[in-house]
N, C-alpha and C positions, 0 to 999 in steps of 0.2 A: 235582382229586380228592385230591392227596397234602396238599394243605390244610387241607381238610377233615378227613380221617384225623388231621391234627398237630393242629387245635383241638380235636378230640373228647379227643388224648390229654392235654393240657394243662389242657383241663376236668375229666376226671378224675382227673390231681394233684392236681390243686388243692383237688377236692370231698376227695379222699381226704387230705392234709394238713391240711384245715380240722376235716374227722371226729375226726382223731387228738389235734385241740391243744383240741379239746371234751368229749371224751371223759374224766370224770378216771381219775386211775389210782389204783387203790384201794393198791397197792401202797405209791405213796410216804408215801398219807395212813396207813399203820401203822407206815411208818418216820420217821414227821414224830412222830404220838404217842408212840413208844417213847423218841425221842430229848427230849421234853418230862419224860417220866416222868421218866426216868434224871435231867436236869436236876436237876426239883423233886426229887428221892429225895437225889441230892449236897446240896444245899442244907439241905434238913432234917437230916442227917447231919451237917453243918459247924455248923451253926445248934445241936443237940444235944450236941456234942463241947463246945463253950464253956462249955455250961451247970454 
């Protein structure tokens, strides 16, 4: 019986880690574009200073 119980709960890590790593996170994809912006905004700003 106590086996049973430990594969149910292992099964449900498992679903529930696989959930979490499919799942996207919108959060990092605003910190992935901000950090893109900021990028390209130096760059044209470096690129403009020469001019």
């Amino acid at each position: 019986m106590a086996q049973r119980i430990n594969k149910k709960r292992w099964l449900m890590l498992g679903a529930v880690a696989t959930a979490l790593l499919l799942i996207p996170r919108r959060s990092s994809q605003r910190a992935d574009s901000s950090l893109q912006n900021d990028t390209k905004n130096k760059t044209n700003n470096n690129s403009n200073a020469k001019d």
